[in-house]
C-alpha positions in Angstrom: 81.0 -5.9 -12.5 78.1 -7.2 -13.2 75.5 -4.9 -15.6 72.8 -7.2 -15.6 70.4 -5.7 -12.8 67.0 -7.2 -13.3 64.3 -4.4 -12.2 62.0 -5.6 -9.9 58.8 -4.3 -8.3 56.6 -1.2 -9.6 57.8 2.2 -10.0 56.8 5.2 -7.9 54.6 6.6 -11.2 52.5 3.1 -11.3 51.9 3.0 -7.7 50.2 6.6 -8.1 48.0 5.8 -11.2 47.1 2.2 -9.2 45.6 4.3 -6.5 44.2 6.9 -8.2 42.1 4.2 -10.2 41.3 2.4 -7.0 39.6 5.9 -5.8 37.9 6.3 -8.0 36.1 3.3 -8.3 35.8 3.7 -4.4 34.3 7.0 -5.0 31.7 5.9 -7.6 30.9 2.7 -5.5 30.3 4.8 -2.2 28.1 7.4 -4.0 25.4 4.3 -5.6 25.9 2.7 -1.8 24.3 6.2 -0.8 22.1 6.8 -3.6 20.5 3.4 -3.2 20.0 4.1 0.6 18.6 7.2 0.5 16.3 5.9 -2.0 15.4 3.4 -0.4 14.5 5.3 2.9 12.4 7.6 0.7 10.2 4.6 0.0 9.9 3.1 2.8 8.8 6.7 4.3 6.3 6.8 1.3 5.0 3.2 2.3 4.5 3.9 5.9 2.5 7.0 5.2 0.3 5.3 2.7 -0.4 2.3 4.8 -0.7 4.3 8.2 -3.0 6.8 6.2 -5.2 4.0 4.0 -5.6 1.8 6.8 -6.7 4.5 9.1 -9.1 6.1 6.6 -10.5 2.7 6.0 -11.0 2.0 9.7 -13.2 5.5 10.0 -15.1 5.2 7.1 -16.5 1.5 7.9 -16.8 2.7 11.7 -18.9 5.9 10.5 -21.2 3.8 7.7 -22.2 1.7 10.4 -23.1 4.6 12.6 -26.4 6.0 13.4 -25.1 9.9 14.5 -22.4 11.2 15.9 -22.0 12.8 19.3 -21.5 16.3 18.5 -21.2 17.1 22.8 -18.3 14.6 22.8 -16.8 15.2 19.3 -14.2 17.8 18.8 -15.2 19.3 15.2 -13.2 21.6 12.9 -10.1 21.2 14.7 -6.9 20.0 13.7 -6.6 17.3 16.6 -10.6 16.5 16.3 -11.8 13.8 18.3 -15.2 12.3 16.3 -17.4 10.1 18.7 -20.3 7.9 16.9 -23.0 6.2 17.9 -24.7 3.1 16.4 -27.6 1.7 17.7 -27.6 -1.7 15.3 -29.5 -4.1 18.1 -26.6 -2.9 20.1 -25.7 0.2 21.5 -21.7 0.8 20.5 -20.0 4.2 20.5 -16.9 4.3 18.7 -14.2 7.2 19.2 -11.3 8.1 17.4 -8.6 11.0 18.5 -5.3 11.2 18.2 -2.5 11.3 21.2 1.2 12.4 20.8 0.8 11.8 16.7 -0.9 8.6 17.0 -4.3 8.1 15.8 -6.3 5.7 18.3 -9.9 4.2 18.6 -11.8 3.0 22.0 -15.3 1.1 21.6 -17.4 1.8 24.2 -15.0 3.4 26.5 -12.3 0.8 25.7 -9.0 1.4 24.5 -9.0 -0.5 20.9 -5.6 0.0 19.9 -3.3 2.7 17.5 -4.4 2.7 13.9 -1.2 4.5 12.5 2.1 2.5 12.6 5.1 3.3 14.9 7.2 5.3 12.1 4.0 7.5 10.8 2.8 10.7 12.7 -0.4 12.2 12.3 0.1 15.9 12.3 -3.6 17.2 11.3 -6.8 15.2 11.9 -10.0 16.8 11.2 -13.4 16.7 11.3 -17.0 18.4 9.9 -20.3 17.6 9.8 -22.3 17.6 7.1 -26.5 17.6 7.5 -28.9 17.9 4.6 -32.2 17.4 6.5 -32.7 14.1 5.1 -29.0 13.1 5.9 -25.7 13.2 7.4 -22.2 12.7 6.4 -18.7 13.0 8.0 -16.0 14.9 6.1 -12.6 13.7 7.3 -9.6 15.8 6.5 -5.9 14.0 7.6 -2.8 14.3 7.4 0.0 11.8 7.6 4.2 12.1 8.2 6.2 9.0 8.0 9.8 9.6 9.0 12.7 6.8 7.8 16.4 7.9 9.0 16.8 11.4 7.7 13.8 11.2 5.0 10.0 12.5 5.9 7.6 12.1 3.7 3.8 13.6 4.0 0.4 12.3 2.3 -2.8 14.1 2.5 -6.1 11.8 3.4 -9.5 13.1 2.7 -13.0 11.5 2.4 -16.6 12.3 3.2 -18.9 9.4 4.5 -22.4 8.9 4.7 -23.9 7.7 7.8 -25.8 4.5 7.0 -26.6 2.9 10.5 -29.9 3.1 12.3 
């Protein structure tokens, strides 16, 4: 009889300790996989807020600077969907409106759809306006409010800016 048996293979306690080690380096590589997403949607929420939000605000504050007045009987003031129509008289009459419409902030120019202002992911969810008269004269407070949503993530930034009407 032979005595000689040469052990081949791996034993039932290697196989275990093998596997536990390959879970938990699954486990730690899942959990940064998840990490790195949801950070990632949390900035890309953040950037679609800013840029819906600083592009918009831009867009209303060179509108009203070349404005003359605004058009209080077709303006919706002190309201949080407000609708602001101006009027500039700069060798050419143009009146410029902006409102919002299911979350979307859009413009027409002279009765004519311009286009959205905010970007597909963003959501305004308060736009405001007031008017502001000193006698000699006027400004345009603007009060908004912007939510961006990425996957599960939304994110919310706060716009506000007063403008002085410059046009003639």
């Amino acid at each position: 009889m032979n005595t000689n048996k040469k052990n081949s293979g791996y034993s039932l306690v290697e196989m275990v300790i093998y596997v536990a080690i390959l879970t938990a380096i699954s486990v730690v590589t899942i959990n940064m996989l998840l990490s790195f997403t949801k950070s990632y949607q949390t900035l890309e929420a953040l950037r679609v807020a800013e840029h819906s939000g600083i592009d918009t605000m831009e867009r209303i504050t060179r509108e009203v600077r070349d404005s003359g007045s605004v058009d209080l009987a077709l303006s919706t003031l002190n309201n949080d969907y407000g609708v602001l129509t101006l009027i500039s008289n700069n060798g050419v009459q143009k009146t410029v409106k902006f409102y919002t419409d299911n979350g979307v902030v859009k413009m027409n120019v002279n009765g004519v759809y311009f286009g959205p202002l905010t970007t597909v992911n963003a959501s305004t969810t308060s736009f405001k306006f007031r008017v502001l008269n000193s006698g000699i004269s006027s400004a345009v407070k603007i009060d908004m409010s912007v939510a961006a949503t990425i996957g599960t993530v939304v994110k919310t930034k706060n716009y506000h800016s007063t403008i002085i009407l410059r046009g003639k």
